[in-house]
VODREN-613296 format. One line per 5 residues: number of its first residue (from 1); their letters; for each residue x negated, y, z of N, C-alpha, C. Coordinates in Angstrom, 2 decimals, padded with zeros to 5 digits. Layout:
<pts>
NUM	A	X/Y/Z/X/Y/Z/X/Y/Z  ... $
</pts>
This chain:
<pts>
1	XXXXX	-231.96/101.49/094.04/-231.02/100.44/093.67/-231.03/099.31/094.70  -232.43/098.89/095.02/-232.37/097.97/096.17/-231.80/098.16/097.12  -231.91/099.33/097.76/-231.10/099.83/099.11/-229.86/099.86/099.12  -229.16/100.12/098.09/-227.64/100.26/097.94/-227.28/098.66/097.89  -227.73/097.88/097.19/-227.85/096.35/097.74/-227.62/095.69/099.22 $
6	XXXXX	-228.68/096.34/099.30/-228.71/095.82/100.85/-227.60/096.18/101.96  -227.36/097.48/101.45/-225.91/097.96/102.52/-224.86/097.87/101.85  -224.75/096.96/101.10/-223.20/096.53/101.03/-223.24/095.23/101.19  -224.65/094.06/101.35/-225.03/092.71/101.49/-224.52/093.33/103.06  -225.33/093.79/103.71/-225.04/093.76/105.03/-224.09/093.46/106.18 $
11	XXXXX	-223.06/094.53/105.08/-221.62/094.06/105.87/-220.86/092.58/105.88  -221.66/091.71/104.78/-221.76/090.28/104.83/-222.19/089.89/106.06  -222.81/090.17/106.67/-224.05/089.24/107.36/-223.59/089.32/108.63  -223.42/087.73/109.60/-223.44/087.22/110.29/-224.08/088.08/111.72  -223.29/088.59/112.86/-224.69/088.67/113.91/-225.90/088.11/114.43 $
16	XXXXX	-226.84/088.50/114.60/-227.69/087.38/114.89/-227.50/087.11/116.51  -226.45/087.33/117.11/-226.46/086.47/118.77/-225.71/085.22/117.96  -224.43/085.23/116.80/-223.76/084.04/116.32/-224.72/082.92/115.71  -225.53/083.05/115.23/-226.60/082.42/114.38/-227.65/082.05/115.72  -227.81/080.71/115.91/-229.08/080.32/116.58/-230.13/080.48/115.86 $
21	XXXXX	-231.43/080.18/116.27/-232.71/080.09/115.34/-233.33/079.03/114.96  -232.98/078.50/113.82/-232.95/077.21/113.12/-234.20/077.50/112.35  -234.83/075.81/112.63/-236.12/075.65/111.52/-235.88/074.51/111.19  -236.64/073.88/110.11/-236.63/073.04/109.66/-237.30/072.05/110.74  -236.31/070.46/110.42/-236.66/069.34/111.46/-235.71/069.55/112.98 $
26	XXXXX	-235.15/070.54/113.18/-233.96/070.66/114.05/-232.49/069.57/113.82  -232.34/069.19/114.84/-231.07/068.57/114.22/-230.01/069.42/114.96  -229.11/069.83/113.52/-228.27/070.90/114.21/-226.53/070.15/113.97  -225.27/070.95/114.80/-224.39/070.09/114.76/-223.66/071.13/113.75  -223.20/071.21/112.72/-222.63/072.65/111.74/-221.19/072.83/112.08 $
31	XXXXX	-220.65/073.32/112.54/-218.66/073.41/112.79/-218.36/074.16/111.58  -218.06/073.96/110.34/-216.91/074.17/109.31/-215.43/074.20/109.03  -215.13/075.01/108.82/-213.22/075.28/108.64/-213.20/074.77/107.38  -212.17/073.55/107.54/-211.47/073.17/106.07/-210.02/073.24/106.15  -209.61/073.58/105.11/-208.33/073.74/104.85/-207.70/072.60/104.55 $
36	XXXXX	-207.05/071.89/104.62/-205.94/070.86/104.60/-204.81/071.31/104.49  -203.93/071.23/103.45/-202.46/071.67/102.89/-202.59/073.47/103.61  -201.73/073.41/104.52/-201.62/074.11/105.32/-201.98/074.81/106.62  -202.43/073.89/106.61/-203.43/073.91/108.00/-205.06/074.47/107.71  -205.35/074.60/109.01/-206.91/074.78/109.07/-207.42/074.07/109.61 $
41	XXXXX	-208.94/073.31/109.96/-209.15/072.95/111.38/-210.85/072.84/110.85  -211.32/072.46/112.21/-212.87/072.86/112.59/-213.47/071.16/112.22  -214.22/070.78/111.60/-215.01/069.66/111.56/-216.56/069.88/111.60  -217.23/069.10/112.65/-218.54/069.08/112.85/-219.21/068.40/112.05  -220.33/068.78/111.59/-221.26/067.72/110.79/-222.35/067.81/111.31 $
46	XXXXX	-223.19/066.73/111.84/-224.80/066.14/112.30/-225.38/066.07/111.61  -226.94/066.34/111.76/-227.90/065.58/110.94/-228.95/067.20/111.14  -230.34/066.44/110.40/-231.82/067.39/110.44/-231.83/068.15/109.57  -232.22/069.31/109.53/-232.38/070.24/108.82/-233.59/069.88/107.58  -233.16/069.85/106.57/-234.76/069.09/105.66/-234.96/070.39/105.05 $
51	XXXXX	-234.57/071.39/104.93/-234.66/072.98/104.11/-233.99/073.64/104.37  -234.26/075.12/104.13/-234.12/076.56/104.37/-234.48/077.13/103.26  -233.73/077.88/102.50/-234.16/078.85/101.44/-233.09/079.64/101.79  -233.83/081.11/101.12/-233.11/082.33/100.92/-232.82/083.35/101.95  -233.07/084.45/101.70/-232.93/085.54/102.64/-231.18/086.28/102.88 $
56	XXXXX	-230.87/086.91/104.11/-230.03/088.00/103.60/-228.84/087.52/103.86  -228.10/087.58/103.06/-226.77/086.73/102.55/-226.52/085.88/102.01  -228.19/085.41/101.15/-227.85/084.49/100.66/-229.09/083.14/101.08  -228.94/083.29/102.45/-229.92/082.31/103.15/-229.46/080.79/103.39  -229.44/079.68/103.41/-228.84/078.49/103.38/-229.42/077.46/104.12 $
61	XXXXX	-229.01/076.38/104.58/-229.86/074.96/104.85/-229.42/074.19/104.57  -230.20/073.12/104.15/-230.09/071.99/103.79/-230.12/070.87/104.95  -228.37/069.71/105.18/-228.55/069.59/106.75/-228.15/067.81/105.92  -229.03/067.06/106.04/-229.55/065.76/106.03/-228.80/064.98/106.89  -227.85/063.57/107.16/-227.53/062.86/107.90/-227.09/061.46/107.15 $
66	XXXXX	-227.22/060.25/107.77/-227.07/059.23/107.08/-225.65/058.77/107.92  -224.88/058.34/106.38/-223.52/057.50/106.95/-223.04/056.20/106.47  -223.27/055.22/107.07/-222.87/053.83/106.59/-223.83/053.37/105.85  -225.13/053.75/106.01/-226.33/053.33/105.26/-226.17/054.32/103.91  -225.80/055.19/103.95/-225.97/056.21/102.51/-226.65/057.16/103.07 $
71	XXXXX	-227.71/058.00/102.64/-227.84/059.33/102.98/-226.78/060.46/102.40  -226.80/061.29/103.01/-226.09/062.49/102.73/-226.44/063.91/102.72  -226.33/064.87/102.09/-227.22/066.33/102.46/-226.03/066.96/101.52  -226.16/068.07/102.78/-225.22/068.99/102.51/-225.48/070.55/102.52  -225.29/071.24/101.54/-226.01/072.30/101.64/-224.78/073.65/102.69 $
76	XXXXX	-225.45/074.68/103.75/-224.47/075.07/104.24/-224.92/076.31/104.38  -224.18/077.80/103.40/-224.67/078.95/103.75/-224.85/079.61/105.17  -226.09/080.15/105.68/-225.65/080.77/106.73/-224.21/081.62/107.22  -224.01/082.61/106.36/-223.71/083.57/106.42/-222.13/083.58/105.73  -221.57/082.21/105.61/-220.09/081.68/104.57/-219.12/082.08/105.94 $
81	XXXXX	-218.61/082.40/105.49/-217.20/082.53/106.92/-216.65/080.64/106.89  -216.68/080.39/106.03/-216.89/078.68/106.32/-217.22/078.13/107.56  -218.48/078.34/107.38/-219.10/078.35/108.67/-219.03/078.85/109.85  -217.87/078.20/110.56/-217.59/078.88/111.72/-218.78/079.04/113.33  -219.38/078.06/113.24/-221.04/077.57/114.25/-222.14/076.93/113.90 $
86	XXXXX	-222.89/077.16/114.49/-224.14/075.92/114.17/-225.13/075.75/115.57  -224.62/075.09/116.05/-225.74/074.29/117.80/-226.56/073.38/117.23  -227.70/074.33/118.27/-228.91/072.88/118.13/-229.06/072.11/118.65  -229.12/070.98/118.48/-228.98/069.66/119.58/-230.25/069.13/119.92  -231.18/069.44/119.03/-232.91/068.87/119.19/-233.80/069.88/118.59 $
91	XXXXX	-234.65/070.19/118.95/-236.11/070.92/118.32/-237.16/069.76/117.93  -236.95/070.01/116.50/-237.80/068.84/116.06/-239.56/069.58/115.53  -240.33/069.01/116.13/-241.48/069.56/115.61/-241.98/069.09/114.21  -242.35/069.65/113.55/-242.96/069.08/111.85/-243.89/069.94/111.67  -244.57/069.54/110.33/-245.93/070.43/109.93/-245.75/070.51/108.63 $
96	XXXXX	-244.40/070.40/107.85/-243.99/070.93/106.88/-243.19/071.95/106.63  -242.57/072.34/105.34/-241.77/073.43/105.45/-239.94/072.28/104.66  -240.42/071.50/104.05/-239.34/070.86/103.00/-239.47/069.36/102.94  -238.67/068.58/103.95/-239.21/066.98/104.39/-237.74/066.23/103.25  -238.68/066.50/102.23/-238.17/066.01/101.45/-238.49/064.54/101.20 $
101	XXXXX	-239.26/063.96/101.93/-239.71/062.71/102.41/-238.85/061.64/102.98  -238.19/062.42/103.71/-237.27/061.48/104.87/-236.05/061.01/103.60  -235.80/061.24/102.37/-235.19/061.03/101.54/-235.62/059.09/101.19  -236.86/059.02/101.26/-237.29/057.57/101.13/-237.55/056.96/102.10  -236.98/057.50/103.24/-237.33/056.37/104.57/-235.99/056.06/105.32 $
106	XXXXX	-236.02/054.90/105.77/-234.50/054.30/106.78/-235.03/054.10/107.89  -234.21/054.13/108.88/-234.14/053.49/110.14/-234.98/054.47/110.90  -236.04/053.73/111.63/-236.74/054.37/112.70/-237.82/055.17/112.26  -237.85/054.71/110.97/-238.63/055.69/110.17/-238.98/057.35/109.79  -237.36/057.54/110.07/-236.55/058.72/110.03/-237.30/059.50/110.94 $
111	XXXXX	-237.47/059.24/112.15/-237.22/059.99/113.70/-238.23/061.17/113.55  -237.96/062.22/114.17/-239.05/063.21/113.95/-239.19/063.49/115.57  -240.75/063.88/116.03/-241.00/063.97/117.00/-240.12/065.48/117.92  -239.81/065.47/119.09/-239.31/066.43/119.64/-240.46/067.61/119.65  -240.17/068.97/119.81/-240.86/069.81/119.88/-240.55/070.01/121.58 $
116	XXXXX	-242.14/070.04/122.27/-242.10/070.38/123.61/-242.00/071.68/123.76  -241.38/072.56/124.87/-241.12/073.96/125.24/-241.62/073.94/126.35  -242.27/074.92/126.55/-242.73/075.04/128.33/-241.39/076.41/128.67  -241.32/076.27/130.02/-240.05/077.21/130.59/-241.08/078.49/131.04  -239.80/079.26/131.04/-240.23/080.79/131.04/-240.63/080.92/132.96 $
121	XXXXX	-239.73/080.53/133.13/-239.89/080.61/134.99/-241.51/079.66/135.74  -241.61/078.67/134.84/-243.15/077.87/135.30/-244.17/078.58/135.20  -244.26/079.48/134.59/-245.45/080.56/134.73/-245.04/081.52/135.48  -244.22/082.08/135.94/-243.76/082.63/137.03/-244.12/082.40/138.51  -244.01/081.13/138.57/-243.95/080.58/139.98/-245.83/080.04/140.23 $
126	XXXXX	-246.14/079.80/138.60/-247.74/080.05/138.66/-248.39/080.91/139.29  -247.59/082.05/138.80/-248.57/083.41/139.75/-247.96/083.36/141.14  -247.27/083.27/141.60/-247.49/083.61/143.03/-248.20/082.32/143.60  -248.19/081.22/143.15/-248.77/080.50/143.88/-250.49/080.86/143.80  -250.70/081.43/143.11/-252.10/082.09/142.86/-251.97/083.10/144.09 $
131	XXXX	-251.23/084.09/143.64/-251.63/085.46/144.86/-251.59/084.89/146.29  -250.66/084.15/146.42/-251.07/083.25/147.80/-251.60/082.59/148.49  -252.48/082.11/147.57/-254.09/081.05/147.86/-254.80/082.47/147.87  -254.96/083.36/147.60/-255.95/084.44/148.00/-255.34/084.91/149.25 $
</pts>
C-alpha cells in the first residue's frame, strides 16, 4: 500500500536541480504565482527560514520576514506549482532545528550568523603547491 503511494506522490514532486537545498536559518527569496482577475504574475517574498517539516510532497517551510515593524511567516509548500522558485540569498548557520525564538526578538537581535564555506578549487591548488615544494 505504501508503495503505490509513493508512485503516484511522485509524479507530484518537483526536480531536485529546481529545488535548491534549503535549511533552516537560510534566508531564501520564494517567487510565487498569484492570480489577479485575469492575469498571472510572479511576486517575491524575503525573509529566514524558521522551519521545515514534512517529507515527499508534502514537505514545507516556514519563511519568516518582518514588515513595517510586524512580523510575518508564511508557510510555502515545496512542491505547490505555486511555487514557481526559491534562491538562496544567505547560508545562515544555527544550532537549532525550529528558531522559533526570533519570534520575540527585533532589530539587530534578529541577525543570524553567516555560515562560512570553504571553495572546492582551494584545496586543489593546495596540492600542487605541495607536490612542488617536493
Amino acid at each position: 500500500m505504501n508503495q503505490t503511494i509513493r508512485d503516484i506522490e511522485s509524479s507530484f514532486l518537483k526536480e531536485k536541480d529546481s529545488l535548491p537545498e534549503l535549511n533552516v536559518g537560510d534566508t531564501v527569496k520564494v517567487f510565487v504565482k498569484i492570480k489577479e482577475g485575469g492575469k498571472e504574475r510572479t511576486q517575491g517574498y524575503e525573509g529566514v527560514i524558521i522551519k521545515r517539516r514534512g517529507s515527499g510532497v508534502n514537505a514545507s517551510i516556514t519563511v519568516r520576514r518582518v514588515f513595517q515593524g510586524i512580523g510575518i511567516e508564511r508557510v510555502f509548500p515545496l512542491h505547490s506549482p505555486r511555487v514557481e522558485s526559491i534562491k538562496v540569498q544567505r547560508r545562515g548557520s544555527v544550532r537549532r532545528s525550529k528558531l522559533y525564538y526570533l519570534r520575540n526578538r527585533t532589530g539587530k537581535a534578529t541577525r543570524i550568523k553567516e555560515k562560512v564555506v570553504a571553495k572546492k578549487d582551494a584545496g586543489k591548488k593546495g596540492e600542487v603547491k605541495k607536490a612542488a615544494a617536493k
